[in-house]
N, C-alpha and C positions, 0 to 999 in steps of 0.2 A: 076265587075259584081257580083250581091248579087244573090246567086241560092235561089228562090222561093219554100215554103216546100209543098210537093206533098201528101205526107199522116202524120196524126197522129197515135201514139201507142194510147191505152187506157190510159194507166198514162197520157198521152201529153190530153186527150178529156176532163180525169175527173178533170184536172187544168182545164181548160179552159171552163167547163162549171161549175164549182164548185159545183160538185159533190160530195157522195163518190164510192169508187170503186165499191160497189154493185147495185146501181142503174146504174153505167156505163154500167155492165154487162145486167141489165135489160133495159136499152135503145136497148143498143146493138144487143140483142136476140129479138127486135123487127122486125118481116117480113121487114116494111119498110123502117129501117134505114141501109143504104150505109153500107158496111165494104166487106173487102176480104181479104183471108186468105193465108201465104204465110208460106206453112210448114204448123204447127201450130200454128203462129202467127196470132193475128189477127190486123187488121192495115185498118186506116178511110182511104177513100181517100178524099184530102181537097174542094175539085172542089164538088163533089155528096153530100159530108156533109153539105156545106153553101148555097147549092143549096134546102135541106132538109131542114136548118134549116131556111131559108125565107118564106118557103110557112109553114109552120109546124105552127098551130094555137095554141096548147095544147099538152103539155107533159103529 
């Protein structure tokens, strides 16, 4: 059984959106975009992200 990944770090979002880390932060620090904070850590979760990122017209 292959465990399914539940949240991304920011390194893990700004691969994957091919970013760099400063616009991740400016994604990030958007009202609307998904994130939760554990400590200080900040961490996507994958579900409310791809949920975001289908309706999401313009970045």
């Amino acid at each position: 059984m292959e465990d399914e990944k539940v949240i991304y770090t920011v390194k893990e979002l700004k691969e994957l959106l091919g970013i760099g880390i400063n616009q991740c932060y400016t994604l990030i620090n958007t009202d609307q975009f998904p994130i939760k904070h554990i400590g200080k850590k900040i961490v996507i979760p994958v579900k409310p992200f791809k949920e975001w990122l289908n309706k999401k017209e313009k970045l």
